[in-house]
N, CA and C atoms as a LAMMPS dump frame, in Angstrom:
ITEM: TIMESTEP
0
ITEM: NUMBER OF ATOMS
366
ITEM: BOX BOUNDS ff ff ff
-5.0000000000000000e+02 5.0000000000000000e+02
-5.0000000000000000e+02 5.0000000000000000e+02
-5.0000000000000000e+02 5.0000000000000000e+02
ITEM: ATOMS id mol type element x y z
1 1 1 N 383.545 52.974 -22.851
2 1 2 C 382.744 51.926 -23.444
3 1 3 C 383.603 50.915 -24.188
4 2 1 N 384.676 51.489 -24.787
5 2 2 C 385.693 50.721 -25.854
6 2 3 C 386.901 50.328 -25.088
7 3 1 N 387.126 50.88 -24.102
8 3 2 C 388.333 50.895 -23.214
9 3 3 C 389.384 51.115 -23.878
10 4 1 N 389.459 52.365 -24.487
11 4 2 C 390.43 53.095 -25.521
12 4 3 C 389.994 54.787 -25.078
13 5 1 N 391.004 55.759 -25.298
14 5 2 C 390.484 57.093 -25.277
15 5 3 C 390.018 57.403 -26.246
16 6 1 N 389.189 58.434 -26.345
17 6 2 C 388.538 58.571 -27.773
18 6 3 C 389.793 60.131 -27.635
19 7 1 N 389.654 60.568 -28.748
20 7 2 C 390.103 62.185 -29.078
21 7 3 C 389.372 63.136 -28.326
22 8 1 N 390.101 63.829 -27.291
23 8 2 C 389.781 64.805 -26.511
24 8 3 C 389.08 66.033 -27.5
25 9 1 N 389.928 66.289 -28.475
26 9 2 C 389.935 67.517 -28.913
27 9 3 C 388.202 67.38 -29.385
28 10 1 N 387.631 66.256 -30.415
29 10 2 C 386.81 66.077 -31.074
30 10 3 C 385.479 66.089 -30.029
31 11 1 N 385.889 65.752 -29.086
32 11 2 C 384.82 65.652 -27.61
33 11 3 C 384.885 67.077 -27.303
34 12 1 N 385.577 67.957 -27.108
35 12 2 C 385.206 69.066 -26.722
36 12 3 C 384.912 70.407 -28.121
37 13 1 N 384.988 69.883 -29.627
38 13 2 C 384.28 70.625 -30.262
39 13 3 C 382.971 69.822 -30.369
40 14 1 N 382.44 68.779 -30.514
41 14 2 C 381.173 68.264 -30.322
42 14 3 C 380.343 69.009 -29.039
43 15 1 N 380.79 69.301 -27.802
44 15 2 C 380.082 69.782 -26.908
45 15 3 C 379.852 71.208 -27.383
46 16 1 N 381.036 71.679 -28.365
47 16 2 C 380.145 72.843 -28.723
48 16 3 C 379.236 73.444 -29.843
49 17 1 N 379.635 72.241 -30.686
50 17 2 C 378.652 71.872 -31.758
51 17 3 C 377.339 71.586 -31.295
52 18 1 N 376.974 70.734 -30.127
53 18 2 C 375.937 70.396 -29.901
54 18 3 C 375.235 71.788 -29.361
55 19 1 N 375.587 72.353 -28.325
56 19 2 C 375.015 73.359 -27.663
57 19 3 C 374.846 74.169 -28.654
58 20 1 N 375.321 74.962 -29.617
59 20 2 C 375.473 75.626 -30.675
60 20 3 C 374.082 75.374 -31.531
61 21 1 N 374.036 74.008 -31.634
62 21 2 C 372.935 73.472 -33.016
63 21 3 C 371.576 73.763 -31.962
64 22 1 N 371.514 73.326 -30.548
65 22 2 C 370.798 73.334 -29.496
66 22 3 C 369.964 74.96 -29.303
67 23 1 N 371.363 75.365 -29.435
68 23 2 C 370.243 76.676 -29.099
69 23 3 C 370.02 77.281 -30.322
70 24 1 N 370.312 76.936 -31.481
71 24 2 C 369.863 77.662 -32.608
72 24 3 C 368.396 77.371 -32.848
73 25 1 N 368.845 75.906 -32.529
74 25 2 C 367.283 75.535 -33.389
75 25 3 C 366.171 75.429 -31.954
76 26 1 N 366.548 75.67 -30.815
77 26 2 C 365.496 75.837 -29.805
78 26 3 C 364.953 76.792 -29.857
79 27 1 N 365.92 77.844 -29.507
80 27 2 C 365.705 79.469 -29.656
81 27 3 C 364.916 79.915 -30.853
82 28 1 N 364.964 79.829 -31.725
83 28 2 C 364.83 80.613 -33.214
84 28 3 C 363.21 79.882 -32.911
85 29 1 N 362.652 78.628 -32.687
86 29 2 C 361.447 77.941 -32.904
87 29 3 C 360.42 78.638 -31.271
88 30 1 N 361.228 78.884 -30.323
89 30 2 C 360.825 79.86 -29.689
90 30 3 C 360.194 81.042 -29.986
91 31 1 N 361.093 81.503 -30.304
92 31 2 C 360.574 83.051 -30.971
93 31 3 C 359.457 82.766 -32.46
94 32 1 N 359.39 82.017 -32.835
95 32 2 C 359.113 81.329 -33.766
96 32 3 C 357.006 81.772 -33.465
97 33 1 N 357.077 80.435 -32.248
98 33 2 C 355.982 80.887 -30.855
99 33 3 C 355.37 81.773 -30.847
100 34 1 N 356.511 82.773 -30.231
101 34 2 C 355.752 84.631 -29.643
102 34 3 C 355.693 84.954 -31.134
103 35 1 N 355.989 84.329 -32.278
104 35 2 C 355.422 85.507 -33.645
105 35 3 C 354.395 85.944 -33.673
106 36 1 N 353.302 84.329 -33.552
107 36 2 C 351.758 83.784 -33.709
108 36 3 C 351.315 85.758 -32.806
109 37 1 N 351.725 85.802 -31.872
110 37 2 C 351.068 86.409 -30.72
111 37 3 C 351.462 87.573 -31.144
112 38 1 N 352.454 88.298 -31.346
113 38 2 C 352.94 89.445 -31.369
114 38 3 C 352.882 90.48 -33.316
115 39 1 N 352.657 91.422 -33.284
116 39 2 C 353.041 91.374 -34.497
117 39 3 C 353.988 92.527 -34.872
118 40 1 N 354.969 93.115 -34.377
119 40 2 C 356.251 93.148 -34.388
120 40 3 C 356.88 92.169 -35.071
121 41 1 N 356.996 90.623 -34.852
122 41 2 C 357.808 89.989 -35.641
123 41 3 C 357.191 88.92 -37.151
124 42 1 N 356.031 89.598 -37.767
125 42 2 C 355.409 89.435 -38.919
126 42 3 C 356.311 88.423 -39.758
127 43 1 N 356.997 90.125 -40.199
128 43 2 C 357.787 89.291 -41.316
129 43 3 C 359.622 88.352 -40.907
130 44 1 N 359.538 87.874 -39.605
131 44 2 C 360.615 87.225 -39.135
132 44 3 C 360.4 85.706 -39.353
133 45 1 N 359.255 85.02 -39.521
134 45 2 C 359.331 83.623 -39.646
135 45 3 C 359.705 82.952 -40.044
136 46 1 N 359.841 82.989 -41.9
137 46 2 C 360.586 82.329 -42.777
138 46 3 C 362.144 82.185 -42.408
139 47 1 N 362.717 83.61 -41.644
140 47 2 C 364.026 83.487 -41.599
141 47 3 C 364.505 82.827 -39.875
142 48 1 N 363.531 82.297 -39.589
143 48 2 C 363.848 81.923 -37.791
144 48 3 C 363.549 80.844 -38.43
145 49 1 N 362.658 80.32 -39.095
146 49 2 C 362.787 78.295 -39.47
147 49 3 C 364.105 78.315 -39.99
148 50 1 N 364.919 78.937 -41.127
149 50 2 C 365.866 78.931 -41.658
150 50 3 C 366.869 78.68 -40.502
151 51 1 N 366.673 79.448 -39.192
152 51 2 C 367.985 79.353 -38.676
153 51 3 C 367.893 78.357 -37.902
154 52 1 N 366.602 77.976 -37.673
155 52 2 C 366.331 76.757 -36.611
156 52 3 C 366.74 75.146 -37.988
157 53 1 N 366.803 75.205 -39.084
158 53 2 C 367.366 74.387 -39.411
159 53 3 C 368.272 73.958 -39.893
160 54 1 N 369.358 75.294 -40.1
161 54 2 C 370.853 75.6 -39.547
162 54 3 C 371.301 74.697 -37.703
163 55 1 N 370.324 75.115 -36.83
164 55 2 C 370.616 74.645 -35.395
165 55 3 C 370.588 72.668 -35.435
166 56 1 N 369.472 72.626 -36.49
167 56 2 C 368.906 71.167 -36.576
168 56 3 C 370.339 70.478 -37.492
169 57 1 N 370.18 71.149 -38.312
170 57 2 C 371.598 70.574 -39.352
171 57 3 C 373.187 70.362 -38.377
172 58 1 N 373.54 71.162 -37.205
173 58 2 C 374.579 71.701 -36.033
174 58 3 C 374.262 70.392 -35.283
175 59 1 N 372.831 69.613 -34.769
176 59 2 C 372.639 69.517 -34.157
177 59 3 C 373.272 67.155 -34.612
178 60 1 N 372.713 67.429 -35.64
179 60 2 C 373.358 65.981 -36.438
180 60 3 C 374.367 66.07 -36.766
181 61 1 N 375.442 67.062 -37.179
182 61 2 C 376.69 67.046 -37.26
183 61 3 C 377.142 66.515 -35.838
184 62 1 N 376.748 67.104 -34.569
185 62 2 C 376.635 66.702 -33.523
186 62 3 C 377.072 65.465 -33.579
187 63 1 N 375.529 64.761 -33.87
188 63 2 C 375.86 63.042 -33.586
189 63 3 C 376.378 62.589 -34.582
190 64 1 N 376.866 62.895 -35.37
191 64 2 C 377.939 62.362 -36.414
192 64 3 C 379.059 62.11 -35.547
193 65 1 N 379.979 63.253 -34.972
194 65 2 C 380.911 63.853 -34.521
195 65 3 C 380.935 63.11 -33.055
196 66 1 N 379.916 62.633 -32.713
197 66 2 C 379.635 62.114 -31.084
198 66 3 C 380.34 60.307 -31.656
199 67 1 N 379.846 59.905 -32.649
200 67 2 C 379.914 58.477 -33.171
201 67 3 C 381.315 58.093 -33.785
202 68 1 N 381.781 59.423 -33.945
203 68 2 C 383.181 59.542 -34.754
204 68 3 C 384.264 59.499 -33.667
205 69 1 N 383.732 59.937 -32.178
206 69 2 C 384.604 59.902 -31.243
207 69 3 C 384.631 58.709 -30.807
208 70 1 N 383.772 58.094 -30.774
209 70 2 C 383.282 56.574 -30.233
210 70 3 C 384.112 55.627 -30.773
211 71 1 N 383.968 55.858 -32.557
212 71 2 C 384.708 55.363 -33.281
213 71 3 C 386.438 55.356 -32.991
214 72 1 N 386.936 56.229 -32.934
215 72 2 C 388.101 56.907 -32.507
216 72 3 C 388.703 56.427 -31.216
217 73 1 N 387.836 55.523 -29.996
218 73 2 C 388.333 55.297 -29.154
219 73 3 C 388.438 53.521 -29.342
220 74 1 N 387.778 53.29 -29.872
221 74 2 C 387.316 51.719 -30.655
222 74 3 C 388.286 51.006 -31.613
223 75 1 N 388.709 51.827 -32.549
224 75 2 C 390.038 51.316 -33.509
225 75 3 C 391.245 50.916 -32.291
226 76 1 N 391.87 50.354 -33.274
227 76 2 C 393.011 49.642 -32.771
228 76 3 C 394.477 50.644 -32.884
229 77 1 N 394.873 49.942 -31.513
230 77 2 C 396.064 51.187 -31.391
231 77 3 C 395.836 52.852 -30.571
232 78 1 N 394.302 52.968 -30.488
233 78 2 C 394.288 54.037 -29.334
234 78 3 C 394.72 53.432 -28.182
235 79 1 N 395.184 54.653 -27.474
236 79 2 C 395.525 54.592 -25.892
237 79 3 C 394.724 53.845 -25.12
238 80 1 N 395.107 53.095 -24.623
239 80 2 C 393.994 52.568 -23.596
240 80 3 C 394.08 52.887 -22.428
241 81 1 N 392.801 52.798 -21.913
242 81 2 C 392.453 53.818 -20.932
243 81 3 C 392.634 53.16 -19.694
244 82 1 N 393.047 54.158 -18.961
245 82 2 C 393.194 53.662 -17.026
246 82 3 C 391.907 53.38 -16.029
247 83 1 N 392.005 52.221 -14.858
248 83 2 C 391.091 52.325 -14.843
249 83 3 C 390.498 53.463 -13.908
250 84 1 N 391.659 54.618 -13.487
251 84 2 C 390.878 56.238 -13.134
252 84 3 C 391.823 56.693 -13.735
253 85 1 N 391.057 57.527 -15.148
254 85 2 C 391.713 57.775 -15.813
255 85 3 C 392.278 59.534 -15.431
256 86 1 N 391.927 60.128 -14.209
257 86 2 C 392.024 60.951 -14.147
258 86 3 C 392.375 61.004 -12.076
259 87 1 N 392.627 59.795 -11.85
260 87 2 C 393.358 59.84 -10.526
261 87 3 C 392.899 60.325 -9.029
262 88 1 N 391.472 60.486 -9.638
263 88 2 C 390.85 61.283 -8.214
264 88 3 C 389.213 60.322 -8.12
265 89 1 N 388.947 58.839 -8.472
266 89 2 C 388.096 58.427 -8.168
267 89 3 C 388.016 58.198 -7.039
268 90 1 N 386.835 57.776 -6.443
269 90 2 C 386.508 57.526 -5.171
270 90 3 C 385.177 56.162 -4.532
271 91 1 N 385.295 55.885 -5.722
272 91 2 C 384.012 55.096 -5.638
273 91 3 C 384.615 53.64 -6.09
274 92 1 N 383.728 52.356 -5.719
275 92 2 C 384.292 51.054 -6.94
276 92 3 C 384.415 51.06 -7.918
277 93 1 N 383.436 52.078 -9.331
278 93 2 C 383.824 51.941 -10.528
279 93 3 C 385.258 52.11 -11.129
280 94 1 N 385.862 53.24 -9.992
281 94 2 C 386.909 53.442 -10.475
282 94 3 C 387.901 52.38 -10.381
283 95 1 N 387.631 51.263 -9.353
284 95 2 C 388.785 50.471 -9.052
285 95 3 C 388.625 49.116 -10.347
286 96 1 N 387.765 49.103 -11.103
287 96 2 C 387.252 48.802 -12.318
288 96 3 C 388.485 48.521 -13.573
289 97 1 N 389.199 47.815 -13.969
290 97 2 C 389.336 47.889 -15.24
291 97 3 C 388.332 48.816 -16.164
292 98 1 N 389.139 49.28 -17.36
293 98 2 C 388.276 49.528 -18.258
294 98 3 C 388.62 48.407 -20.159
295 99 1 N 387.223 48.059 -20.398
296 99 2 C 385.52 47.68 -20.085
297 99 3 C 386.376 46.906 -18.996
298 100 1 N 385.425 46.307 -17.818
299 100 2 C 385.808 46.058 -16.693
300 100 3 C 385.548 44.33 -17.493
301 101 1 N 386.099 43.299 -16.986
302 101 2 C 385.679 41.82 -17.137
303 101 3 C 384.711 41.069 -16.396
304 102 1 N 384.307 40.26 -17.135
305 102 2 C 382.877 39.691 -16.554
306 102 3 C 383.247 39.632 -14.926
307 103 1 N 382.729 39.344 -14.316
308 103 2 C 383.034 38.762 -12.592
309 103 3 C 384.075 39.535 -12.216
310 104 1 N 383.808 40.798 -12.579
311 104 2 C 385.285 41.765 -12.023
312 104 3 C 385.075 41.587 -10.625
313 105 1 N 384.212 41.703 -9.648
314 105 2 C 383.758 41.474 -8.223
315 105 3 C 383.393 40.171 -7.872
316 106 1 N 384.578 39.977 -7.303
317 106 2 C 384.12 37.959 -7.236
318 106 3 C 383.158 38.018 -6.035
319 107 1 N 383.29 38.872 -4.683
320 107 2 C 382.664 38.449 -3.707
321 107 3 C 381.673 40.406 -3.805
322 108 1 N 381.019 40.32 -3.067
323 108 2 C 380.094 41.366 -2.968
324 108 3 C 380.903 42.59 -1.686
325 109 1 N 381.192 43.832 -2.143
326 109 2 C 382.009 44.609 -2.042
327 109 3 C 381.09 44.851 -0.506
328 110 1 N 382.029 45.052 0.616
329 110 2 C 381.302 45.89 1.505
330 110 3 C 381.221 47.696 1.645
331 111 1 N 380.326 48.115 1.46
332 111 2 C 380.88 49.465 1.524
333 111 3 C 380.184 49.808 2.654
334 112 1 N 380.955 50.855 3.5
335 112 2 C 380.865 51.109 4.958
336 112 3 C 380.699 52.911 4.737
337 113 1 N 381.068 53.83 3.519
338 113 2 C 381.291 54.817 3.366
339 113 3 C 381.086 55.053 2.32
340 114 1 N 380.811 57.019 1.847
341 114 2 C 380.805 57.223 0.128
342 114 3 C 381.975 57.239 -0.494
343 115 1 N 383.091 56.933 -0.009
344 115 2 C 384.517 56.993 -0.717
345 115 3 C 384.94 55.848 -0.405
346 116 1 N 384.58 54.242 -0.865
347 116 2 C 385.231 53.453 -0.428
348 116 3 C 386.933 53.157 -0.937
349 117 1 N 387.276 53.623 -1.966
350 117 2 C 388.524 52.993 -2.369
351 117 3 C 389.613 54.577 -1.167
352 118 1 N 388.903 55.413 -1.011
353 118 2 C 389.753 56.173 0.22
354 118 3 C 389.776 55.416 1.52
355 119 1 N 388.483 54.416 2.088
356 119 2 C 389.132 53.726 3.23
357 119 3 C 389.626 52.561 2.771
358 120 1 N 390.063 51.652 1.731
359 120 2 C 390.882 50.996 1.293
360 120 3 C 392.113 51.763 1.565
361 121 1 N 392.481 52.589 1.582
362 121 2 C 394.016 53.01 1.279
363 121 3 C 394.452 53.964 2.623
364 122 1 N 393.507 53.83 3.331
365 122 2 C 393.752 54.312 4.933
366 122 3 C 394.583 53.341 5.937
């Protein structure tokens, strides 16, 4: 989006922050559910909202942490990014600058196949 890398590391504890906050506070409000019905879990409610807003609290650290990476790729002086930044695209986006410039496609691309930049280079 910034055409900068954001911090790898911070992107892959956010994915587990998120899933983490995700299933706390899904799960716990689940069971939450089968209480109404069951009564085995009586006296569990008070402490399953508790954890479901432990999951909810996981879950905005989240997008804190999502905005902080954003941020992180946006300042000045990150790496800037390739436009495949990982060397195995196959499609036009990849042949893209990154942010790409207005009128990056002056004429209208023909594509004949799902891998066009592979029959470019055939």
């Amino acid at each position: 989006m910034t055409g900068g890398h954001s911090a790898d590391g911070l992107g892959k504890l956010n994915v587990l922050v998120l899933l983490g906050g995700g299933a706390l506070g899904g799960l716990s409000l689940c069971v939450v559910g089968f209480s109404h019905r069951f009564t085995g879990l009586d006296g569990a409610h008070d402490a399953l909202v508790v954890v479901s807003m432990i999951g909810c609290a996981l879950l905005a650290l989240g997008g804190a942490l999502a905005l902080l990476g954003l941020l992180s790729g946006a300042r000045k002086g990150a790496p800037e990014a390739a436009a495949d930044a990982w060397g195995t695209g196959q499609t036009l986006e990849w042949a893209c600058p990154s942010p790409p410039p207005t009128g990056n496609f002056g004429d209208l691309a023909i594509v004949r196949s799902p891998e066009p930049l592979l029959d470019e280079e055939a």
